[in-house]
C-alpha positions as CSV (number, residue, x, y, z in Angstrom):
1,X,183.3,65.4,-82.7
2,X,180.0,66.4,-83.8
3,X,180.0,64.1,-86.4
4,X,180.7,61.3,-84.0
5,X,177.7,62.5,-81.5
6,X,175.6,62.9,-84.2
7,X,176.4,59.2,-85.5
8,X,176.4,58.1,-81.7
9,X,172.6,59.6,-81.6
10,X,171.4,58.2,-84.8
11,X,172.6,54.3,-83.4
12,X,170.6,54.4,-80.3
13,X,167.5,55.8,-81.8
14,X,167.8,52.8,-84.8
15,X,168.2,50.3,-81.8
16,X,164.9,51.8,-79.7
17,X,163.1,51.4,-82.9
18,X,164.5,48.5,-83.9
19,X,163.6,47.3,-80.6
20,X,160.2,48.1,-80.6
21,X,159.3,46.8,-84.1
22,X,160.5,43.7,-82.5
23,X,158.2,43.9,-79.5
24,X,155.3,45.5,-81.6
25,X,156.1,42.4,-84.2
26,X,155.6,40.0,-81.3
27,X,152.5,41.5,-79.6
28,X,150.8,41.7,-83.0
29,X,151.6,37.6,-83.2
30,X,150.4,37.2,-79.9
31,X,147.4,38.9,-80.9
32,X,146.8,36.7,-83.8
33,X,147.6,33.6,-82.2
34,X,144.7,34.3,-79.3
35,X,142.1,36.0,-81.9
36,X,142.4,32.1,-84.2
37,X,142.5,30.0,-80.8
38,X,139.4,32.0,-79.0
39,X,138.1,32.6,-82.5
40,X,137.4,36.2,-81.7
41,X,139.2,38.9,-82.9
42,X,138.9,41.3,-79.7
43,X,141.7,39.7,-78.4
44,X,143.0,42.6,-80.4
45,X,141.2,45.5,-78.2
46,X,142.6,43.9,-75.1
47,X,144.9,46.2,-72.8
48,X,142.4,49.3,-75.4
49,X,138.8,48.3,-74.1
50,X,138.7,47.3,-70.6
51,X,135.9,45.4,-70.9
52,X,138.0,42.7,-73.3
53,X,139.5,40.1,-70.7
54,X,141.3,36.8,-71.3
55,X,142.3,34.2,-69.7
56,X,145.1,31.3,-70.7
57,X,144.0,28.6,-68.7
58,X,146.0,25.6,-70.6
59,X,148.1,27.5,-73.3
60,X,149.4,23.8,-75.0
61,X,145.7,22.2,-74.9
62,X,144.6,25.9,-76.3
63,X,142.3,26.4,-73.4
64,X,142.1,30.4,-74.0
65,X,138.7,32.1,-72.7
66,X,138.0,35.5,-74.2
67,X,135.1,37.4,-72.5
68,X,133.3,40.3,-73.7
69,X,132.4,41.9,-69.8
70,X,130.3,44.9,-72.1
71,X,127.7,41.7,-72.6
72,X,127.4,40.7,-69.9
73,X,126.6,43.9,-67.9
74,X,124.1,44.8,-70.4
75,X,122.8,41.9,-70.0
76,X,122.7,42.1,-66.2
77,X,120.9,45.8,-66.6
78,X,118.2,44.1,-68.8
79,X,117.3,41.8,-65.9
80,X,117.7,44.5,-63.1
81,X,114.8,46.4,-65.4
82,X,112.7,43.2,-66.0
83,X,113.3,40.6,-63.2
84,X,111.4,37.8,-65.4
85,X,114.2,37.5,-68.0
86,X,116.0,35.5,-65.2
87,X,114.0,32.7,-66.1
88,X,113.0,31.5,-62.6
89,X,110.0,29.6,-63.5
90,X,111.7,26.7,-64.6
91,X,114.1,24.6,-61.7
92,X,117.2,24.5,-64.1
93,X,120.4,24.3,-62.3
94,X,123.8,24.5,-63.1
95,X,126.5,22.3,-62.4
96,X,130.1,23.4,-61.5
97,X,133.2,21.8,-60.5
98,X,135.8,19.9,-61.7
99,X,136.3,16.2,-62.7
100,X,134.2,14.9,-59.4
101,X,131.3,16.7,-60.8
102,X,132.0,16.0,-64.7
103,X,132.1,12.7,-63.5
104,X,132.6,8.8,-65.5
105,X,136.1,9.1,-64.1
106,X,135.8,5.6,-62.6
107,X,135.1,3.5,-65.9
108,X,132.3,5.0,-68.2
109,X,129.7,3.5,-66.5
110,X,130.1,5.6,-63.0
111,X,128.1,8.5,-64.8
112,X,128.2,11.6,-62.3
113,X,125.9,13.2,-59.7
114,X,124.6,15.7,-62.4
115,X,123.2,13.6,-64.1
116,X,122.1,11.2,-62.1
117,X,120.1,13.8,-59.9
118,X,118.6,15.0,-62.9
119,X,117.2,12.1,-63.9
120,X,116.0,11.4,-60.5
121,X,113.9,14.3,-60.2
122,X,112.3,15.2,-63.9
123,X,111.5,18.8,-62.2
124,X,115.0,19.4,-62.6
125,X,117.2,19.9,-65.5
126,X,120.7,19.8,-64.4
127,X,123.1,21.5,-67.1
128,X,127.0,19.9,-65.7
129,X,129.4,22.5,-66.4
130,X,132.2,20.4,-64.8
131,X,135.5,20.1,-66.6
132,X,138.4,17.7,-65.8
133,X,140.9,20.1,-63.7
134,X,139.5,23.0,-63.6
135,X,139.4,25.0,-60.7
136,X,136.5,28.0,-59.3
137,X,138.9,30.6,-61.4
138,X,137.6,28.9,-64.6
139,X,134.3,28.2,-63.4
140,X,133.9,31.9,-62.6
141,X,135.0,32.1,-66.6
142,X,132.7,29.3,-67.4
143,X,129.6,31.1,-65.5
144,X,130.2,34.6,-66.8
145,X,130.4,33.4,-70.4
146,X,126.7,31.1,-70.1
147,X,125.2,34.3,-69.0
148,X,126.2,36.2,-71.8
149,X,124.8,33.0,-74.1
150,X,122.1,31.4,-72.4
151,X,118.5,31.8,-73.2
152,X,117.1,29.8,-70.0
153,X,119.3,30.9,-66.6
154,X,118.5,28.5,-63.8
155,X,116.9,28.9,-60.9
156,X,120.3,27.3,-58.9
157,X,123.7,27.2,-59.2
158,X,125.6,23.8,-57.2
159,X,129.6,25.1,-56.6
160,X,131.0,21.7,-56.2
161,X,134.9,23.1,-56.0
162,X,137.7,21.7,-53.7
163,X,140.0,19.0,-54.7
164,X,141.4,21.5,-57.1
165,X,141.6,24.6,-55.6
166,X,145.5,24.2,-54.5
167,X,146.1,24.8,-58.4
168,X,146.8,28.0,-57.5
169,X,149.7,27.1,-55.9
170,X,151.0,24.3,-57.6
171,X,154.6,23.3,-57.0
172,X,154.8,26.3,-54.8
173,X,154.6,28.7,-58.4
174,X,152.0,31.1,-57.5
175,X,149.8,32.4,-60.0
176,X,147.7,35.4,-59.1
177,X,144.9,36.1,-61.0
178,X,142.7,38.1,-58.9
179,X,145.8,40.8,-57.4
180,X,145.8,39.3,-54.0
181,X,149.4,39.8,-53.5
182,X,149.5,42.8,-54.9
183,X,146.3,44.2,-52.7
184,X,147.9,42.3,-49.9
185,X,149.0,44.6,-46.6
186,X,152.0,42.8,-46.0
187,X,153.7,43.2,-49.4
188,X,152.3,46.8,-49.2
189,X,155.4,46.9,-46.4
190,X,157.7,45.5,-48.6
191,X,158.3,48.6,-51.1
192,X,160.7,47.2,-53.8
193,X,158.7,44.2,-53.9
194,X,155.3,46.0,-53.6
195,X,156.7,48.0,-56.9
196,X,157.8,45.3,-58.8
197,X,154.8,43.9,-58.6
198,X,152.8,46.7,-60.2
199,X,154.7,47.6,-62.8
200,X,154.4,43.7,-63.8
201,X,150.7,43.6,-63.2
202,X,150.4,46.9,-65.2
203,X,152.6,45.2,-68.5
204,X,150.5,42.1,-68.2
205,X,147.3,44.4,-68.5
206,X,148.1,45.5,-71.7
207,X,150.2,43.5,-73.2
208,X,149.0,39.9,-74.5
209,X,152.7,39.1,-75.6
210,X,153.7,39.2,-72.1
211,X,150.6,37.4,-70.4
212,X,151.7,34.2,-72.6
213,X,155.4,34.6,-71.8
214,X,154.3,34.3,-67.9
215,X,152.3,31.2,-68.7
216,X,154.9,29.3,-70.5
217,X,157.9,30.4,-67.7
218,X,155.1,29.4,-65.0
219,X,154.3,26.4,-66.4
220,X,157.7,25.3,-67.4
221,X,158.8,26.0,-64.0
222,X,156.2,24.1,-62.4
223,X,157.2,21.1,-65.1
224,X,160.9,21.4,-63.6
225,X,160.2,21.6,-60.3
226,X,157.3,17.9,-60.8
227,X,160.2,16.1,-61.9
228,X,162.5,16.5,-59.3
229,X,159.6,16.5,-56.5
230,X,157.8,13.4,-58.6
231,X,154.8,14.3,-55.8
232,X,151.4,16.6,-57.1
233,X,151.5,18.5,-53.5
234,X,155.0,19.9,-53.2
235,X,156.1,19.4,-49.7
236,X,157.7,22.7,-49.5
237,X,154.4,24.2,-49.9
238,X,154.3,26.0,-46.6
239,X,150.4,27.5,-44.2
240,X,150.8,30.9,-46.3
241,X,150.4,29.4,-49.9
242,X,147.5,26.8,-48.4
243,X,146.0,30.3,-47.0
244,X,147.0,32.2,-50.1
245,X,144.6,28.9,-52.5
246,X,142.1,29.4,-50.1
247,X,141.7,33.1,-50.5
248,X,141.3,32.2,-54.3
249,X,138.6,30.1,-54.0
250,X,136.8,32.9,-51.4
251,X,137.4,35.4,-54.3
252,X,136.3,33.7,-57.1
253,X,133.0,32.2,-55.4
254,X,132.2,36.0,-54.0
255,X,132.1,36.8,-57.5
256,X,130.2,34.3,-58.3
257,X,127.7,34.6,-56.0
258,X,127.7,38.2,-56.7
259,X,127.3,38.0,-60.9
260,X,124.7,34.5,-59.4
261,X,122.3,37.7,-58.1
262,X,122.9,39.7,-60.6
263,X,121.5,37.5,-63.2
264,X,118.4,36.8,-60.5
265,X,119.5,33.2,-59.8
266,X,117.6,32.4,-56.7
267,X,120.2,30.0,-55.1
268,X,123.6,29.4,-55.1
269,X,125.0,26.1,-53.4
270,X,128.2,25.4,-52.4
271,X,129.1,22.1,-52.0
272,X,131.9,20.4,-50.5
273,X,132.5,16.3,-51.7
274,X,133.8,13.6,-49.9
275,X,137.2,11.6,-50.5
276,X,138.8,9.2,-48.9
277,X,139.7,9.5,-45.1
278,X,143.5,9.2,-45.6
279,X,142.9,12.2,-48.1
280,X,140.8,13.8,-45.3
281,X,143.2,13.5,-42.8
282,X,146.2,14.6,-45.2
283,X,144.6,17.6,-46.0
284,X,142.9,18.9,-43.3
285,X,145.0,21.1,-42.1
286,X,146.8,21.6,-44.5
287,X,144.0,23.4,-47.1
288,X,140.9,22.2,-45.7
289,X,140.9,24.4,-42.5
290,X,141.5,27.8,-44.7
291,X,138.7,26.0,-47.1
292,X,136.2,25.9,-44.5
293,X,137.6,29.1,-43.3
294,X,136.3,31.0,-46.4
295,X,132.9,29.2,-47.0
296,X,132.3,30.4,-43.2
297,X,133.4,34.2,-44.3
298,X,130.8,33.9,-47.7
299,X,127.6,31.8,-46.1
300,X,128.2,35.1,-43.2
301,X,127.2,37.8,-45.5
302,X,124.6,35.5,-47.9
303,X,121.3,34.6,-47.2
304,X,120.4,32.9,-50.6
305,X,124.4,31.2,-50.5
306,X,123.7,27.1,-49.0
307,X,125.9,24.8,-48.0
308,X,126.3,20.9,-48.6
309,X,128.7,19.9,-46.9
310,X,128.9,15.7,-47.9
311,X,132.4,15.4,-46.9
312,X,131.1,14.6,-42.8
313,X,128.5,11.9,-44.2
314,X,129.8,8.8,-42.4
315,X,128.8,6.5,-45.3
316,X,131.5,7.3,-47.3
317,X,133.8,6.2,-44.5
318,X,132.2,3.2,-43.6
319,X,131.8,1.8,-47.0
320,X,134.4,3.8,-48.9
321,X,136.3,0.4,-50.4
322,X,133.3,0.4,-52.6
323,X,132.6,4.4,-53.6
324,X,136.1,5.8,-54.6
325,X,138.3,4.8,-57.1
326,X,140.9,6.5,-55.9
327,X,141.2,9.6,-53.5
328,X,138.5,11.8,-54.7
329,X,136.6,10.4,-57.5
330,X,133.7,8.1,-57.3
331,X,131.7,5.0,-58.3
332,X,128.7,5.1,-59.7
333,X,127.3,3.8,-56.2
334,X,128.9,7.1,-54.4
335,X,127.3,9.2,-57.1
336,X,124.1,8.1,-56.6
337,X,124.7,9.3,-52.9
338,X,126.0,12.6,-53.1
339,X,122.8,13.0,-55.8
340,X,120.3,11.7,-53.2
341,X,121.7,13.8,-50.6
342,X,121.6,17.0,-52.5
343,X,118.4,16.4,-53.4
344,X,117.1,15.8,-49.6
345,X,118.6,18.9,-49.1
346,X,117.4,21.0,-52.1
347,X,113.7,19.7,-51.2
């Protein structure tokens, strides 16, 4: 009977260790696979050095952001001790949104407001940081990254995010990258669920094999979910997830604004683009209300936080046949607008 207990014993441990060389063996690939695509190999400190975070913003396009956070407070400590490393002689401003603000999206000759209001003013160097559909999550990445690089940090930051802010919450698959639901009172009340949740934030903290598991199960489901809606805004999508995008945006732009100071950047703009007036309308209260919402709650608090708001600018109803190309993205005519009317407002 021993014997058998013995032999009983000796099968589960083999299976625990089998099964963790299996995991182990998959976390050390993981670990390989973001260390080639970020080119960095700290992706092997993460869930060791709290300072190491990464981000998979597009795992198949291999859009994998690894930042060093160690940098960039040190960096931040060298400007609190000598305020002229901030730079803020020179009017250089930085550009971010998404594809509105990267701009040529209608035909390559539409150029974008970046540039245009840079070459409009030649006090002004206007570095565009836009990216085709990205959202202020990546932008936050974007910014914290180009203060760890950049020799010359402007004097202004624009915040041109919006249209994509509901990426969040994209077929009605949450993603959370910031805790909210887990730092949110009413899950608090909801104990099993409340639990769940932090033992699955805690695996995804220290475990890279995990965080790319998520992202292909997210994504797939989100996939799944396209082809049986065939619409980009699921109609399912319900006040909570528009309220849920929105407090995104409010917590990646405080952060923003807050590292924005850090670095001694004088002035940080947000600013809010038109679209077309069906588009208005559509979204208006759906995400537009808890947009406006949080750029109330931030400009509160903020003296050196501005905001453009070019979306109320009856030109682009009255003449918008000729400025969009479709819903959100503009002509080379509209761009020329929005960059004239940021630079009224600037001056």
């Amino acid at each position: 009977m021993k014997n058998k207990n013995l032999s009983f014993k000796k099968k589960i441990t083999l299976s625990f260790f089998a099964i963790f060389l299996f995991f182990f063996f998959l976390e050390f690939i993981s670990r390989i696979f973001i260390s080639s695509t970020t080119k960095n190999f700290k992706a092997f400190y993460y869930g060791f050095n709290e300072n190491i975070k990464i981000d998979i913003n597009h795992l198949i396009k291999f859009k994998i952001n690894l930042t060093d956070l160690r940098k960039l407070n040190l960096i931040v400590s060298e400007i609190k001790k000598n305020p002229s490393k901030s730079n803020d002689k020179k009017n250089i401003i930085w550009a971010f949104g998404g594809s509105t603000t990267k701009g040529n999206f209608c035909g390559s000759n539409a150029s974008s407001w970046p540039k245009i209001l840079s070459d409009k003013n030649k006090n002004m160097n206007v570095v565009n940081y836009g990216q085709n559909g990205i959202d202020s999550y990546v932008s936050l990445q974007i910014l914290r990254n180009s203060g760890i690089k950049s020799t010359n940090l402007p004097q202004s930051i624009i915040w041109a995010h919006k249209f994509n802010e509901i990426n969040v919450i994209y077929q009605g698959i949450k993603k959370d990258p910031n805790n909210i639901l887990i730092n949110s009172n009413k899950n608090e009340k909801r104990q099993l669920y409340f639990e769940i949740l932090k033992i699955e934030k805690t695996i995804e903290k220290y475990s890279l094999f995990y965080k790319i598991l998520k992202n292909v199960i997210i994504t797939s489901n989100r996939k799944i979910i396209r082809n049986f809606t065939n619409k980009h805004i699921n109609p399912s999508l319900t006040k909570e997830d528009f309220t849920f995008a929105a407090k995104n945006f409010e917590f990646n732009t405080r952060e923003a604004i807050k590292l924005s100071k850090n670095l001694g950047i004088k002035n940080f703009y947000i600013l809010s683009l038109p679209s077309l007036k069906n588009f208005e309308e559509k979204m208006k209260d759906k995400f537009f209300i808890h947009y406006y919402n949080s750029i109330s709650n931030l400009i509160k608090k903020n003296d050196n936080v501005h905001f453009i708001d070019l979306s109320k600018k009856s030109i682009f109803l009255k003449e918008q046949n000729t400025l969009f190309c479709d819903e959100t993205h503009k002509t080379l005519k509209a761009n020329i607008l929005v960059a004239n009317f940021i630079d009224s407002f600037i001056q």
